[in-house]
N, CA, C and O atoms as a GROMACS GRO file, in nm:
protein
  388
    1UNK      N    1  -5.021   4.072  -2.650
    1UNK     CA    2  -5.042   3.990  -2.533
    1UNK      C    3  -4.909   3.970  -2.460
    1UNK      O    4  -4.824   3.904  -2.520
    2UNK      N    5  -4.890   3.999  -2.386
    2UNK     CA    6  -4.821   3.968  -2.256
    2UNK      C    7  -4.803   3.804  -2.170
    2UNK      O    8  -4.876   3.743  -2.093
    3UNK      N    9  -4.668   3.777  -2.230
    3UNK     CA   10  -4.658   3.634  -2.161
    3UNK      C   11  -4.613   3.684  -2.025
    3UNK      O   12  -4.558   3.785  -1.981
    4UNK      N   13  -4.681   3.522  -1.956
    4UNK     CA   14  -4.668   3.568  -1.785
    4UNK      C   15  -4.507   3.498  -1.735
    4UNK      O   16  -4.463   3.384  -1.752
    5UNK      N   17  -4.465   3.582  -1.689
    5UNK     CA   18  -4.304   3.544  -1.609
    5UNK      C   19  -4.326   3.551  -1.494
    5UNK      O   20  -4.326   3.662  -1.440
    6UNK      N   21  -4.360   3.403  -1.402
    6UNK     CA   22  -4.320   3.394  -1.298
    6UNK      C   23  -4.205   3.431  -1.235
    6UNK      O   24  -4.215   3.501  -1.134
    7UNK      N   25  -4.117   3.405  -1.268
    7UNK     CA   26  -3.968   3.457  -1.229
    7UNK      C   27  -3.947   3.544  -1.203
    7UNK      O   28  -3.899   3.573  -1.094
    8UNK      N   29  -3.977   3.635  -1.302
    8UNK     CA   30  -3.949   3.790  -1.324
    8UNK      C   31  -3.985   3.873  -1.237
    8UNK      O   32  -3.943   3.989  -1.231
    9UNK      N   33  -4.079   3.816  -1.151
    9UNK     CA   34  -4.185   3.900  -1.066
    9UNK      C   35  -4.105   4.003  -0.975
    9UNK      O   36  -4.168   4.094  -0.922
   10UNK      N   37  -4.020   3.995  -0.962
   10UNK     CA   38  -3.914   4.049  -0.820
   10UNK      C   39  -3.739   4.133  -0.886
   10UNK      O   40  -3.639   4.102  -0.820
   11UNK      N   41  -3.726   4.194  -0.961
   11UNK     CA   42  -3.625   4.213  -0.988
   11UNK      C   43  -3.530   4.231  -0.972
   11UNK      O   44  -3.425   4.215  -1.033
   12UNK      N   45  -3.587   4.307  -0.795
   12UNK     CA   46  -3.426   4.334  -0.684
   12UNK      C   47  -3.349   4.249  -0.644
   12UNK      O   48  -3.233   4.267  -0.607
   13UNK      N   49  -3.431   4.111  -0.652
   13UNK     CA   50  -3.423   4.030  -0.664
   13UNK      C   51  -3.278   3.933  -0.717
   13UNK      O   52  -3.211   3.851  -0.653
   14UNK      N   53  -3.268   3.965  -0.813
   14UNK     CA   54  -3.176   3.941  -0.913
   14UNK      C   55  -3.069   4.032  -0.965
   14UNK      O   56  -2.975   3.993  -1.034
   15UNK      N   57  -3.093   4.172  -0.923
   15UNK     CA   58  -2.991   4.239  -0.886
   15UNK      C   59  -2.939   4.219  -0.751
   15UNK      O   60  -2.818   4.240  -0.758
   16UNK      N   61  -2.971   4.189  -0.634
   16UNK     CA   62  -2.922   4.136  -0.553
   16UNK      C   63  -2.826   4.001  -0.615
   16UNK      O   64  -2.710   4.015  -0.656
   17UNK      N   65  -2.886   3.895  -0.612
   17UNK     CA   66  -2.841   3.810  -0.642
   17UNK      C   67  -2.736   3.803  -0.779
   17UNK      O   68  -2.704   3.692  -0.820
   18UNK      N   69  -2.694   3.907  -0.836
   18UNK     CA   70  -2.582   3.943  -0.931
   18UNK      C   71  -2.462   3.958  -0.830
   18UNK      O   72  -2.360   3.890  -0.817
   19UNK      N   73  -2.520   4.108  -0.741
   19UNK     CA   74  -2.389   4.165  -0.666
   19UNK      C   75  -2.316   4.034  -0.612
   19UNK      O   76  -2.198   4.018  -0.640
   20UNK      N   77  -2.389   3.934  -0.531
   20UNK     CA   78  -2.366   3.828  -0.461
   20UNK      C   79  -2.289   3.756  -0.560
   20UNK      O   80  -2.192   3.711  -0.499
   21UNK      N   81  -2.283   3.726  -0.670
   21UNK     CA   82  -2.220   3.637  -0.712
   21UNK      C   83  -2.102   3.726  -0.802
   21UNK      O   84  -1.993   3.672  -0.817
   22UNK      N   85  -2.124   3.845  -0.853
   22UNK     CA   86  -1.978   3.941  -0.859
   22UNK      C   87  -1.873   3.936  -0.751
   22UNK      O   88  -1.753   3.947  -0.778
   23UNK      N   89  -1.925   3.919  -0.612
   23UNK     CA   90  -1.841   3.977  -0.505
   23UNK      C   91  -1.796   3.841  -0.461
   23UNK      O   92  -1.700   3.838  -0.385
   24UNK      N   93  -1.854   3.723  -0.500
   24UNK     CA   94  -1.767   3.555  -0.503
   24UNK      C   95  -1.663   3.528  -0.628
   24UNK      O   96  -1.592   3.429  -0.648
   25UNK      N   97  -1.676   3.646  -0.704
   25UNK     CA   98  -1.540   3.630  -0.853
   25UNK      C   99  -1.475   3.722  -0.844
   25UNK      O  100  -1.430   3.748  -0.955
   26UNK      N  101  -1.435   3.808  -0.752
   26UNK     CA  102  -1.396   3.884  -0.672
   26UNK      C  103  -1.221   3.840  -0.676
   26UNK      O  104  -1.217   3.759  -0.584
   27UNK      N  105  -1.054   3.852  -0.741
   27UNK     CA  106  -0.979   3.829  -0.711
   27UNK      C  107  -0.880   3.948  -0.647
   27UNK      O  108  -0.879   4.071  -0.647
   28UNK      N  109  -0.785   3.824  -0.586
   28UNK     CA  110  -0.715   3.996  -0.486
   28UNK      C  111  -0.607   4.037  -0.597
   28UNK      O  112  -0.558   3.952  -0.671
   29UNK      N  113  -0.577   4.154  -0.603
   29UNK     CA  114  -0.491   4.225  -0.654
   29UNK      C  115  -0.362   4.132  -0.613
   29UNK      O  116  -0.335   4.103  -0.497
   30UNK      N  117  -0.280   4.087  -0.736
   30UNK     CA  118  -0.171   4.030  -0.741
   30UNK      C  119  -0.020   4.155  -0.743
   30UNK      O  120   0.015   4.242  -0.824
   31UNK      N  121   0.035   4.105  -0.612
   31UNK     CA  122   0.140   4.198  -0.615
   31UNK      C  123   0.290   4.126  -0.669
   31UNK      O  124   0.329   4.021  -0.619
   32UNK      N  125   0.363   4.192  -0.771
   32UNK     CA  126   0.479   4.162  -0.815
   32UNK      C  127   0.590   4.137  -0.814
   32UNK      O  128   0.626   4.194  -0.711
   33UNK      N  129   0.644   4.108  -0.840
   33UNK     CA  130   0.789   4.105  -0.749
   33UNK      C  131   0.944   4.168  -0.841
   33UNK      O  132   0.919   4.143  -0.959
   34UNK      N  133   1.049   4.219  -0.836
   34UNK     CA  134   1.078   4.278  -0.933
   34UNK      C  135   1.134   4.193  -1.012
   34UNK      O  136   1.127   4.263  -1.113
   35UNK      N  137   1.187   4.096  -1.049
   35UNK     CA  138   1.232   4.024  -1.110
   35UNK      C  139   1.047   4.004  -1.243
   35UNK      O  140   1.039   3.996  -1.366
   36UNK      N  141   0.959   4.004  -1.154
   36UNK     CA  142   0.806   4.031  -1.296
   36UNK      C  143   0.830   4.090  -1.336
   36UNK      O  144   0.847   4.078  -1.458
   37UNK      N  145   0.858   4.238  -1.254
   37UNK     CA  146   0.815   4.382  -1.303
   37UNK      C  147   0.936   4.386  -1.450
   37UNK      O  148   0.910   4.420  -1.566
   38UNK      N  149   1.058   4.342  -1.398
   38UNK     CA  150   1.180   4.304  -1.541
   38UNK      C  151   1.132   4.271  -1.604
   38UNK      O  152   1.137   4.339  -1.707
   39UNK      N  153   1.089   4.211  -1.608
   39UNK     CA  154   0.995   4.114  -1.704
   39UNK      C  155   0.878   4.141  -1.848
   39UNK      O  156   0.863   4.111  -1.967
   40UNK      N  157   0.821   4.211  -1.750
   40UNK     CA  158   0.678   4.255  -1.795
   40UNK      C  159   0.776   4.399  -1.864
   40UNK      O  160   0.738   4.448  -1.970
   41UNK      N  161   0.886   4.449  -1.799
   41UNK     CA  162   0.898   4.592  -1.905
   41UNK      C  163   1.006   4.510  -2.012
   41UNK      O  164   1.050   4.593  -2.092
   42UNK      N  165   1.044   4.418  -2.029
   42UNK     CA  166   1.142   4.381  -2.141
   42UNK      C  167   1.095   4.347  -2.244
   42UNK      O  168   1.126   4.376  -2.359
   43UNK      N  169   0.957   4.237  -2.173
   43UNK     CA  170   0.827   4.232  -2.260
   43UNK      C  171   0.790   4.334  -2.359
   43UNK      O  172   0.808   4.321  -2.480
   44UNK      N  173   0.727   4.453  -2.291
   44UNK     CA  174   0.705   4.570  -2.323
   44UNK      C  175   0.802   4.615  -2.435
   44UNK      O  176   0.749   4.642  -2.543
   45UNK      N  177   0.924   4.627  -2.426
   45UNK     CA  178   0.969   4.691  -2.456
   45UNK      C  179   1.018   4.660  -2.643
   45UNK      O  180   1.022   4.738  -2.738
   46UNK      N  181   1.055   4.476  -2.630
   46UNK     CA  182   1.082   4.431  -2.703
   46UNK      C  183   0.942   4.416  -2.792
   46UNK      O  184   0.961   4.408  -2.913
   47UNK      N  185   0.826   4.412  -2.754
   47UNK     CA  186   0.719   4.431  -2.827
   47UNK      C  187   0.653   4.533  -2.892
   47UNK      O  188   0.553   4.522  -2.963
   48UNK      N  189   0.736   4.668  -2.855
   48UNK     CA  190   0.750   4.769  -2.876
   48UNK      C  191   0.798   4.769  -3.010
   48UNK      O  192   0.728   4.811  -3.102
   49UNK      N  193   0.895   4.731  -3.025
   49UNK     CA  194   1.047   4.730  -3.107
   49UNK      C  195   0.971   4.686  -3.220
   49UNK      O  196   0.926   4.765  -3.303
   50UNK      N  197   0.951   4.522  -3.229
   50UNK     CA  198   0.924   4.419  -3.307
   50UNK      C  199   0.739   4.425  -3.368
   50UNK      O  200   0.677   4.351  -3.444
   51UNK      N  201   0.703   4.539  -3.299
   51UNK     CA  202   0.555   4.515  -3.353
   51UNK      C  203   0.488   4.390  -3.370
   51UNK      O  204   0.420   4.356  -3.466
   52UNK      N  205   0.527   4.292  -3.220
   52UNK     CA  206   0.475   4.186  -3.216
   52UNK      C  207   0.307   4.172  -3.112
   52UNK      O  208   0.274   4.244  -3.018
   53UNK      N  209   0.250   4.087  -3.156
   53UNK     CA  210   0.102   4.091  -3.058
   53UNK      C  211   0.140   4.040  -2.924
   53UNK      O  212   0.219   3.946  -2.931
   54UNK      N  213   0.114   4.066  -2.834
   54UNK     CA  214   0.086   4.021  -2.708
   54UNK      C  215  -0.027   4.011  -2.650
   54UNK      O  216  -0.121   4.067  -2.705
   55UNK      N  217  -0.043   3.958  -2.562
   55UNK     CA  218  -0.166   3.884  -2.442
   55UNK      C  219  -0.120   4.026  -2.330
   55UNK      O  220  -0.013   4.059  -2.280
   56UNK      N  221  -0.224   4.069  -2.326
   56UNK     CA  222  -0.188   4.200  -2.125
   56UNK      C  223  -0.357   4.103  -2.070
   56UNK      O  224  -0.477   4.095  -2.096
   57UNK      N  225  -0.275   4.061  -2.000
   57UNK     CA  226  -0.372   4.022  -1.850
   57UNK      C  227  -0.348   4.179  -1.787
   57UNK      O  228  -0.250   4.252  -1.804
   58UNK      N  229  -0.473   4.207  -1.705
   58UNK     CA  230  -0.432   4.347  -1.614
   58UNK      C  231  -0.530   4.287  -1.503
   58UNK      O  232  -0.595   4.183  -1.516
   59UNK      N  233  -0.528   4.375  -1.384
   59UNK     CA  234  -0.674   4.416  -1.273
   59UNK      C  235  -0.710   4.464  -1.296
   59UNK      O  236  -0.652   4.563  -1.340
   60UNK      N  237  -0.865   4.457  -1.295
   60UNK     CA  238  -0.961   4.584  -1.301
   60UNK      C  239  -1.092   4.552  -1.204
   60UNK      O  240  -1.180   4.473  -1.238
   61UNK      N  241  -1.092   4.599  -1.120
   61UNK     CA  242  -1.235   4.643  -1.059
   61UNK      C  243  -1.273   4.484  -0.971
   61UNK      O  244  -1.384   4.457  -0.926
   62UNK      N  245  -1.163   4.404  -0.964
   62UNK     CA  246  -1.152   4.292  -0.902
   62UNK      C  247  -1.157   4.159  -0.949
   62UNK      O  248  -1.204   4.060  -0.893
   63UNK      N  249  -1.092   4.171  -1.084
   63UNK     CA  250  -1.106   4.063  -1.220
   63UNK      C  251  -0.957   4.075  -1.282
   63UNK      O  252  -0.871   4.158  -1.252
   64UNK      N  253  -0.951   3.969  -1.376
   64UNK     CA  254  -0.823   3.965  -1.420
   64UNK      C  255  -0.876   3.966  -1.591
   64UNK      O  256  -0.955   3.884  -1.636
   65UNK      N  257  -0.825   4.053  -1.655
   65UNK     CA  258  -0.903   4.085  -1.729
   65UNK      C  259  -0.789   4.059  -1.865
   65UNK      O  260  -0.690   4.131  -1.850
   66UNK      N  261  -0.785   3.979  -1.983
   66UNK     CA  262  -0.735   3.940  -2.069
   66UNK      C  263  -0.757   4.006  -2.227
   66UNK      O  264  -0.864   3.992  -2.286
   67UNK      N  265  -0.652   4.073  -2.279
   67UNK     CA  266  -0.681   4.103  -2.383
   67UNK      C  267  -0.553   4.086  -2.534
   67UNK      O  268  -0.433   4.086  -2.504
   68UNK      N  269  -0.579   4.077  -2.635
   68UNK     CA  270  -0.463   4.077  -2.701
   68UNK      C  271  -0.422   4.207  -2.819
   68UNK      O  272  -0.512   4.262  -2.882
   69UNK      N  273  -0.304   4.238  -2.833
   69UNK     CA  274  -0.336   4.368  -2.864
   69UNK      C  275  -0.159   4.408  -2.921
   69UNK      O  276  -0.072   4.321  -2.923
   70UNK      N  277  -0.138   4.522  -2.954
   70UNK     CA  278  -0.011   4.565  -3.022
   70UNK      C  279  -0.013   4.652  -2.928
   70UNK      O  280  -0.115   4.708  -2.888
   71UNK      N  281   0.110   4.672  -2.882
   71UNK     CA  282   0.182   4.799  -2.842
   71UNK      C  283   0.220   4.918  -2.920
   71UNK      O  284   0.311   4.905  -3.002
   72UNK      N  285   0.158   5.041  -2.904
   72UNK     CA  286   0.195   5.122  -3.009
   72UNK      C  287   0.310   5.231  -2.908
   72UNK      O  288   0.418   5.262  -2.958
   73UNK      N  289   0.281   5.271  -2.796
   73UNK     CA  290   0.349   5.375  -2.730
   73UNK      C  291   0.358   5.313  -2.556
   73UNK      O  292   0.272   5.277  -2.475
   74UNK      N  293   0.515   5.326  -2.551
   74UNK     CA  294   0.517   5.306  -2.382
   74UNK      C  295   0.587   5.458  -2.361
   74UNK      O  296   0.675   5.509  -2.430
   75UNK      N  297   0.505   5.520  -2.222
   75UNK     CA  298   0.562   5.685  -2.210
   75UNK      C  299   0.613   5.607  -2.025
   75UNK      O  300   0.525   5.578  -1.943
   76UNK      N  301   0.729   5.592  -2.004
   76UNK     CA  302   0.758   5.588  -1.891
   76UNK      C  303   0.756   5.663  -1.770
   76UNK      O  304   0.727   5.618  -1.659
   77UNK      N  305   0.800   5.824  -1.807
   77UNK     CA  306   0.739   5.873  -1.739
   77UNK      C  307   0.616   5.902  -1.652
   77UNK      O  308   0.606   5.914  -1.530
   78UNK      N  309   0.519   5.908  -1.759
   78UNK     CA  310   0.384   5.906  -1.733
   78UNK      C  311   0.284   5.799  -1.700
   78UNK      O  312   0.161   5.807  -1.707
   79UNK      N  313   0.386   5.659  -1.651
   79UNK     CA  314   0.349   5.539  -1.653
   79UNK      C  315   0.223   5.459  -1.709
   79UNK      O  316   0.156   5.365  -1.666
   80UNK      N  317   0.220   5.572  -1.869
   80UNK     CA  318   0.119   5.455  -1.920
   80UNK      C  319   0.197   5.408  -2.049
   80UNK      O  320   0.314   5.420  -2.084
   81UNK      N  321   0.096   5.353  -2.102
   81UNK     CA  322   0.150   5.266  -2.226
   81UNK      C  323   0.013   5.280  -2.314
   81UNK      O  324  -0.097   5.293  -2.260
   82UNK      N  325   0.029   5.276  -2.428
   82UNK     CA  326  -0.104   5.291  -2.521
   82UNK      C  327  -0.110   5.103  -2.629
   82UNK      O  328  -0.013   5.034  -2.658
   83UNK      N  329  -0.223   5.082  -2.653
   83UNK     CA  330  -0.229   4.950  -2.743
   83UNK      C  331  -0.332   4.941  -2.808
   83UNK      O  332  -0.438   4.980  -2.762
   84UNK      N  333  -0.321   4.878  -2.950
   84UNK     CA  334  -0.453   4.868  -3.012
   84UNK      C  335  -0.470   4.728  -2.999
   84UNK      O  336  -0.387   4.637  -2.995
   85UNK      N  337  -0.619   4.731  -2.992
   85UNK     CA  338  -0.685   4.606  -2.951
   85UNK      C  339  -0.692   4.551  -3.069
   85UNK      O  340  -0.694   4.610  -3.177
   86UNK      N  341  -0.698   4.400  -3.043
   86UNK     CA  342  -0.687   4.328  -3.165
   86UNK      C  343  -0.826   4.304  -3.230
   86UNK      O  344  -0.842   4.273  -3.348
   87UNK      N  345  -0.934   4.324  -3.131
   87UNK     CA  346  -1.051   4.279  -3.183
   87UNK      C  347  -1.118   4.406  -3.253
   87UNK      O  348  -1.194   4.387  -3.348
   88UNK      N  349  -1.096   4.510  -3.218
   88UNK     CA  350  -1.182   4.668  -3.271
   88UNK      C  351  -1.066   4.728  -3.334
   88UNK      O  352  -1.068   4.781  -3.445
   89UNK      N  353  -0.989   4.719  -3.275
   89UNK     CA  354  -0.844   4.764  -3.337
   89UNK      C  355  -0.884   4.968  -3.279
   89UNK      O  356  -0.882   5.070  -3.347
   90UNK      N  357  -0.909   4.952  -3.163
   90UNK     CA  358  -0.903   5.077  -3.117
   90UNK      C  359  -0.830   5.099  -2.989
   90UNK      O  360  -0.838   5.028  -2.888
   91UNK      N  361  -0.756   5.208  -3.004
   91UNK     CA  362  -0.635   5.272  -2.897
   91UNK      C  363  -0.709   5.234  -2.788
   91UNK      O  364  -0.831   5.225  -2.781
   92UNK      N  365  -0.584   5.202  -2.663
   92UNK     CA  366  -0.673   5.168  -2.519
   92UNK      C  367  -0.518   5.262  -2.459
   92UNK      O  368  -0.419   5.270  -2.531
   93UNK      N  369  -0.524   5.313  -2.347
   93UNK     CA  370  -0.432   5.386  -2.267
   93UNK      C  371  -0.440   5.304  -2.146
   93UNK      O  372  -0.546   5.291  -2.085
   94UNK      N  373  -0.308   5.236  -2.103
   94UNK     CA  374  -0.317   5.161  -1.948
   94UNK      C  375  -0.206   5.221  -1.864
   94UNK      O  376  -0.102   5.283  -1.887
   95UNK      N  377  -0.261   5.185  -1.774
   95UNK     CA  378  -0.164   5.241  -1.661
   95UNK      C  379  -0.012   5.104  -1.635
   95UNK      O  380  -0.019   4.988  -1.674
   96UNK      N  381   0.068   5.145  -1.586
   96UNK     CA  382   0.170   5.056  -1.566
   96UNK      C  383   0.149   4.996  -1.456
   96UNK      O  384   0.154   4.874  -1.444
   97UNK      N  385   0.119   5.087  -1.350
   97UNK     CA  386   0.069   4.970  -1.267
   97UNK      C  387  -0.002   4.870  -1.229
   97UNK      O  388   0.026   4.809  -1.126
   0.00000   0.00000   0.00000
């Protein structure tokens, strides 16, 4: 038997009404200044060293997105950096910028 969902009746409904409220949590890309950017690579770098955990806030897709994690590899060149996550404990590759 089949319970009746009024609600449910309309689904575009509510995919509409998702996008709408994604695109109100919506933040602008925070730009740096170099005295951060020092910052954020000394960070890096010394966490590198010390095999200590850190917090990487990053952007993604219009969110500020929080994670905590070990630094295993910063490739400067190639401006990424690699980290294992603290919760799965699986490699993530980020970009530096």
């Amino acid at each position: 038997m089949k319970k009746w969902r009024p609600f449910a009746s309309m689904p575009e409904q509510y995919i509409g009404l998702q996008e709408v409220i994604n695109e109100q949590l919506e933040v602008p890309q925070p730009l740096l200044t170099e005295e951060q950017m020092e910052q954020i690579n000394f960070t890096l770098v010394e966490a590198l060293h010390t095999n200590k955990q850190v917090y990487l806030t990053y952007y993604k897709n219009g969110q500020r997105i929080t994670e905590t994690g070990i630094i295993q590899f910063v490739d400067s060149l190639g401006n990424l950096f690699v980290f294992i996550d603290e919760v799965f404990e699986l490699k993530n590759k980020m970009r530096l910028s």
